[in-house]
GUTIZA-799283 format. One line per field, with one value per residue (C-alpha): residue number from 1; residue in three letters; chain; x negated, y, z negated. Coordinates in steps of 0.05 Angstrom, whole numbers, always signed. Each point is the difference from the previous one (the first is absolute). Layout:
# residues N
i <- c(NUM ...)
aa <- c(ALA ...)
ch <- c(A ...)
u <- c(X ...)
v <- c(Y ...)
w <- c(Z ...)
END
This chain:
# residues 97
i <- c(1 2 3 4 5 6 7 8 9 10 11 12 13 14 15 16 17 18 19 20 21 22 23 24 25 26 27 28 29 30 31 32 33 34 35 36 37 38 39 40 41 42 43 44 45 46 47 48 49 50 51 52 53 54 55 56 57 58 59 60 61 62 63 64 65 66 67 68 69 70 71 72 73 74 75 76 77 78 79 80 81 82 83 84 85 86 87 88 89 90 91 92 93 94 95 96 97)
aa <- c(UNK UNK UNK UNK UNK UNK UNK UNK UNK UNK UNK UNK UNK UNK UNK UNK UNK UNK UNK UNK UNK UNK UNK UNK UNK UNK UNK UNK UNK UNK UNK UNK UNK UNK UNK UNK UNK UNK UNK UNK UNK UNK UNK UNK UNK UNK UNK UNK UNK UNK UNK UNK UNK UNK UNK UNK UNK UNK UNK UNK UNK UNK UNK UNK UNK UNK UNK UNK UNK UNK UNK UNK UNK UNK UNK UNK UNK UNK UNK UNK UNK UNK UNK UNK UNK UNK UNK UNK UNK UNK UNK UNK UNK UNK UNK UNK UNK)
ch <- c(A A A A A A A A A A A A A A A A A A A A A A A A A A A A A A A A A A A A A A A A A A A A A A A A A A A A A A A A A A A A A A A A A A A A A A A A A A A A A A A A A A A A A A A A A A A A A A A A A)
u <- c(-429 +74 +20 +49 +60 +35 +57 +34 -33 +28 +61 +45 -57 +27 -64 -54 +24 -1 -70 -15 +22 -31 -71 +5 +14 -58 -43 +19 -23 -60 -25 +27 +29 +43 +55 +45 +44 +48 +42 +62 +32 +66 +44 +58 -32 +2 -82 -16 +57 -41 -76 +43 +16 -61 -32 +42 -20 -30 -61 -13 +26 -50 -59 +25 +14 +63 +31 +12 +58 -33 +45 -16 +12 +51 -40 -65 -9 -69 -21 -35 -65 -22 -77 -39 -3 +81 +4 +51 -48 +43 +11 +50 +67 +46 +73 +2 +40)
v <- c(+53 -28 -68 -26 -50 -42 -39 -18 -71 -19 +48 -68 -18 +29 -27 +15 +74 +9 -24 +35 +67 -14 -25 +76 +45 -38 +5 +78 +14 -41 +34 +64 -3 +79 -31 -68 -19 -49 -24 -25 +2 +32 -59 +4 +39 -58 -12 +77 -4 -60 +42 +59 -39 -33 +68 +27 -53 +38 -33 +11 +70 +29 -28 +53 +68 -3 -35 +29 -23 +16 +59 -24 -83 -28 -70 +34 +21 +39 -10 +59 -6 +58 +1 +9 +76 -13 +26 -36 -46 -23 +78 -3 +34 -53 +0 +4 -56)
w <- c(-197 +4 -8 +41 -17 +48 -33 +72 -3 -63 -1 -32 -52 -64 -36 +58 +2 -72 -1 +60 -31 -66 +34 +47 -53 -46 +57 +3 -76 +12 +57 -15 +68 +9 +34 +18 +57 -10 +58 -12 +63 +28 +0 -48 -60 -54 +4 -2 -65 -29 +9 -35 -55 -14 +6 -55 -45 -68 +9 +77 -6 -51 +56 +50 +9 +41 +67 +61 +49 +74 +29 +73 -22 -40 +0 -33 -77 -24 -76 -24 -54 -40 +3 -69 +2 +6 +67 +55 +32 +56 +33 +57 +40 -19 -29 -69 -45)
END
């Protein structure tokens, strides 16, 4: 199962896209849900810098296993869970970060 992210509705919404990202990645843990796809968008880079930096928030950072940036999309990011046998959940060809 993947969960997908779409932040190009609220891409000025400083508070709706922290929530946003906060309420996926819970939603991740809870289900224990391999793999998420958050969509920034192409556009000038500052949203994809803003999910970046909330993902590297100590607290966010020890949910996940790692991020992906999408090799073939600029505007698409994948966030990696380990399952509980700490394998990679989220298995994929994708660029590494």
């Amino acid at each position: 199962m993947k969960l997908v992210l779409d932040l190009h509705d609220i891409f000025n919404k400083g508070r709706d896209i922290d929530r946003a990202l906060r309420e996926i990645i819970d939603r991740a843990v809870e289900t224990n849900a391999p793999l998420v796809e958050i969509i920034p968008g192409k556009g000038s880079g500052a949203l994809k810098k803003k999910v970046l930096r909330f993902l590297e928030q100590k607290e966010i950072k020890a949910l996940y296993h790692r991020v992906d940036k999408d090799s073939d999309n600029f505007g698409r990011l994948f966030v990696r869970f380990k399952t509980s046998s700490g394998q990679d959940r989220g298995k994929g060809k994708r660029g590494r970060r």
